[in-house]
BATISE-844626 format. One line per field, with one value per residue (C-alpha): z negated, x negated, y negated. Coordinates in nm, 2 decimals, m for minus. Layout:
<atoms>
Z: [Z_...] .
X: [X_...] .
Y: [Y_...] .
</atoms>
This chain:
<atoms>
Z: [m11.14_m11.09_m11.35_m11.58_m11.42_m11.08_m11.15_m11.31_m10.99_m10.80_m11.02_m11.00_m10.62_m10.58_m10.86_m10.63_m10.32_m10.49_m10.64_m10.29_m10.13_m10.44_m10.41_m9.97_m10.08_m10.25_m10.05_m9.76_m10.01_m10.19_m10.09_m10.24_m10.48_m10.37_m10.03_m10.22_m10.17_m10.43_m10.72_m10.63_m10.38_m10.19_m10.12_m10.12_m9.82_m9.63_m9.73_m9.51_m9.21_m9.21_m9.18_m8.95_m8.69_m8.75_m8.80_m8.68_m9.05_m9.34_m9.53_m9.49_m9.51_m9.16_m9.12_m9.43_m9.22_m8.92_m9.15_m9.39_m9.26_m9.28_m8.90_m8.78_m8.90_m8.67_m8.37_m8.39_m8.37_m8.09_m7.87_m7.93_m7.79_m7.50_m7.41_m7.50_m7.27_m7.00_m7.10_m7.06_m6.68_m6.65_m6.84_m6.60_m6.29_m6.46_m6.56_m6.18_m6.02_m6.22_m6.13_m5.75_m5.81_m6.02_m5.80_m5.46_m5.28_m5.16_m4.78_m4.70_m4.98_m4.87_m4.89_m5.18_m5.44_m5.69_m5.76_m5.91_m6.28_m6.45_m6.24_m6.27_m6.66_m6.65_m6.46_m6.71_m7.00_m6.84_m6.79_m7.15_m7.31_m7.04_m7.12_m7.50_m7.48_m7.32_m7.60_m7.89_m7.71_m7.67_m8.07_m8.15_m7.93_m8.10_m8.41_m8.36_m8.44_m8.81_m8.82_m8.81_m9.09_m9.38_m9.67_m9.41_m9.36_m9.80_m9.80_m9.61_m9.72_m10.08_m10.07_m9.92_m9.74_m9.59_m9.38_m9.25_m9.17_m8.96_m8.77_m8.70_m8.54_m8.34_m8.20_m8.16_m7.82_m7.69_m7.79_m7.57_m7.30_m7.30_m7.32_m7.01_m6.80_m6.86_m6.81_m6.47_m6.39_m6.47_m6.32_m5.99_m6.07_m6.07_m5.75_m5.59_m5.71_m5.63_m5.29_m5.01_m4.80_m4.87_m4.75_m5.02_m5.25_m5.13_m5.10_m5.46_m5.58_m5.44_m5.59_m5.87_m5.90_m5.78_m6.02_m6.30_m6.18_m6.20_m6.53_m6.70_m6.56_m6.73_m7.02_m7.09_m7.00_m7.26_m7.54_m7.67_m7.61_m7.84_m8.11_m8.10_m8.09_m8.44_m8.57_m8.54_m8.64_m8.99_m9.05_m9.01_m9.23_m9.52_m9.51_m9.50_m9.78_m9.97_m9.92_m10.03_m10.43] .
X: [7.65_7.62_7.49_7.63_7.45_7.58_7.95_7.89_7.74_8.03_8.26_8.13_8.16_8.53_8.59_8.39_8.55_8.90_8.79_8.74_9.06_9.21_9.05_9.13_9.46_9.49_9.32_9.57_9.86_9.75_9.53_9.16_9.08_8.73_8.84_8.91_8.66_8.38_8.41_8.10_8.06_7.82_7.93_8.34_8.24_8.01_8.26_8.55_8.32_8.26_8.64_8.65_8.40_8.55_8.93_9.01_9.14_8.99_9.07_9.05_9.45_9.53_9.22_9.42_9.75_9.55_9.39_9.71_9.75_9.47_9.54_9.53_9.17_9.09_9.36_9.13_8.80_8.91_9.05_8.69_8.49_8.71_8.68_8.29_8.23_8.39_8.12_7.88_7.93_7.92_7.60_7.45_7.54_7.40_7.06_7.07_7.13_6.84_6.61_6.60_6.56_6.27_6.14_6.20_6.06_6.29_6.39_6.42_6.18_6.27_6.65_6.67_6.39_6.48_6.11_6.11_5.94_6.28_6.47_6.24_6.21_6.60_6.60_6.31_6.53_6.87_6.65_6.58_6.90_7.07_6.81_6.86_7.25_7.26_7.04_7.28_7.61_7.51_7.43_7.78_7.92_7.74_7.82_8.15_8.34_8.13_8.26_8.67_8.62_8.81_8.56_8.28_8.62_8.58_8.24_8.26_8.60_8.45_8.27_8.35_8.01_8.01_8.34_8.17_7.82_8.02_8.19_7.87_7.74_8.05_8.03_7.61_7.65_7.94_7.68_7.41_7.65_7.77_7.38_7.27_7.52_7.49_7.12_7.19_7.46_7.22_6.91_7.19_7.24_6.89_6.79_7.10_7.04_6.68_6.69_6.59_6.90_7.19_7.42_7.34_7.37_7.71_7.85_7.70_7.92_8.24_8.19_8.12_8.38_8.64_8.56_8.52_8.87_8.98_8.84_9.05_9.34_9.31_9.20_9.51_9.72_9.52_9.56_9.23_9.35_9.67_9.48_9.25_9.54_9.74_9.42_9.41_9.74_9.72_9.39_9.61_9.92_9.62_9.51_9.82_9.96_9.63_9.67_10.05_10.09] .
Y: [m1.18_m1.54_m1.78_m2.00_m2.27_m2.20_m2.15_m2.53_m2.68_m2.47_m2.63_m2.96_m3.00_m2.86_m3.15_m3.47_m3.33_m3.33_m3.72_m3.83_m3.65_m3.86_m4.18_m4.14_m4.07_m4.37_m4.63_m4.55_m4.60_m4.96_m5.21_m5.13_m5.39_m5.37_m5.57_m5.93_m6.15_m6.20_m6.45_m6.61_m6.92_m6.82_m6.47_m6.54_m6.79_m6.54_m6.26_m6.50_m6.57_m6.20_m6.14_m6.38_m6.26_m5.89_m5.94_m6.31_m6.32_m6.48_m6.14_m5.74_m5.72_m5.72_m5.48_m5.29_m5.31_m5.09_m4.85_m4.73_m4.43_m4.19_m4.04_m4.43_m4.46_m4.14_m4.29_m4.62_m4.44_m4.22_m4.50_m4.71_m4.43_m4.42_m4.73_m4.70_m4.40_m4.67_m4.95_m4.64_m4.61_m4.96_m5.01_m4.75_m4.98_m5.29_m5.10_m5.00_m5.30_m5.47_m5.18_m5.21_m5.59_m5.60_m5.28_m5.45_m5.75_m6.04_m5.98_m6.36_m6.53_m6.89_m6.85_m6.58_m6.53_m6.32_m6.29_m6.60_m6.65_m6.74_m6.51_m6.18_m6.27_m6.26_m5.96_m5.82_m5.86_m5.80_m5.41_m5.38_m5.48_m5.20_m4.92_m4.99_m5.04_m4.72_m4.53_m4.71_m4.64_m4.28_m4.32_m4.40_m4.17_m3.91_m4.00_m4.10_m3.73_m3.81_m4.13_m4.01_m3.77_m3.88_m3.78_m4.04_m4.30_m4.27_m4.33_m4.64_m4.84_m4.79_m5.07_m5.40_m5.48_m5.07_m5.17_m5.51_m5.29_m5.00_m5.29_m5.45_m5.07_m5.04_m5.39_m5.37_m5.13_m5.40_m5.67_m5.54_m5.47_m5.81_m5.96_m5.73_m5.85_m6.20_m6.25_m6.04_m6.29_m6.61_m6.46_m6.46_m6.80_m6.92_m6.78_m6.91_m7.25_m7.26_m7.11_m7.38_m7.35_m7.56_m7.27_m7.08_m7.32_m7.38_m6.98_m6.95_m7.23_m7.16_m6.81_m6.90_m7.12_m6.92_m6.63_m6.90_m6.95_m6.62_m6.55_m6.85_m6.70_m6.35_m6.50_m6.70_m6.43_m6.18_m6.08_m6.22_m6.58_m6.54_m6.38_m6.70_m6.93_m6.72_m6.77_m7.18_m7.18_m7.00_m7.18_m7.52_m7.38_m7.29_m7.64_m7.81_m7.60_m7.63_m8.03_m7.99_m8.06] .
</atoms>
């Protein structure tokens, strides 16, 4: 026979579990008032910035508008480890490429030295953020089926600072990404630039140049750009109607 004590403790965890399938319930059906921003001055304005770097809203109601529905908070994680296990592959090409650099000596020194101070510390560091960017994305990876769960999606959107610390994790492997390949890019730039022949120099320009050219393109035409430009525009119609008596 089982104890009294047991049958309470039993008891007591059907009753949390049915609170949280609740309290899930109801965050997907109202907005949780836990997401306004904080009375205080100090923490309302560091609660906006947040939204801002996280949402490109000064709020968690267009973050609310995503996360309604209980299977869109799954849909959202799913598609980001996707496209992580994408960044993955790449990652491993970067953490390659600046391998057989730092390994390798410089075929013509005089016209390409990658073995350079600035340009092997570039290459140095473009190595580490790779190797660790790699260790974190397989972190999220792994714990991404935890992260889709509805009792963990409970756990998280209870609190307003929880949703703005799982962001930051997601976004940490992207981060690292995004460092690796740029010091690889500028430690290219630095030996192109300090290479003794003029041909070089020039090739390294026009690429540049035209890939710089390139890049605006697809930017303008992305959705990124847009999202930036709604953004200026609703921070303008706040002020002005803040201005307005």
């Amino acid at each position: 026979m089982s104890s009294p004590s047991q049958n309470t403790g039993v008891a007591s965890e059907r009753s949390h579990s049915l609170e949280l399938h609740k309290a899930s319930g109801r965050f997907f059906k109202e907005f949780p008032p836990n997401w306004n921003a904080p009375k205080s001055f100090v923490s309302r304005h560091i609660f906006k910035m947040c939204c801002l770097m996280f949402t490109w809203h000064s709020d968690l109601h267009s973050l609310y508008d995503l996360l309604k529905e209980e299977k869109d908070w799954e849909e959202l994680h799913r598609q980001y480890l996707t496209q992580l296990n994408h960044v993955s592959n790449v990652q491993g090409l970067v953490l390659a490429t600046s391998a057989v650099f730092i390994s390798s000596n410089p075929p013509l020194v005089d016209d390409v030295d990658y073995s350079s101070h600035a340009s092997y510390a570039c290459l140095a560091e473009s190595l580490v953020f790779s190797l660790f960017g790699l260790l974190l994305q397989l972190k999220v990876s792994a714990s991404g089926i935890l992260f889709q769960k509805p009792s963990t999606a409970e756990i998280i959107i209870e609190r307003r600072w929880r949703i703005f610390w799982h962001l930051l994790g997601l976004a940490v492997p992207i981060i690292t990404f995004t460092m690796s390949v740029a010091l690889l890019l500028i430690a290219i730039v630095l030996t192109g630039f300090s290479s003794h022949s003029e041909t070089v120099q020039l090739y390294l320009s026009i690429t540049f140049a035209f890939l710089g050219a390139c890049q605006l393109v697809a930017t303008l035409g992305s959705p990124f750009y847009y999202c930036v430009c709604n953004v200026g525009g609703r921070s303008g119609k706040e002020s002005e109607n803040a201005g307005g008596p």
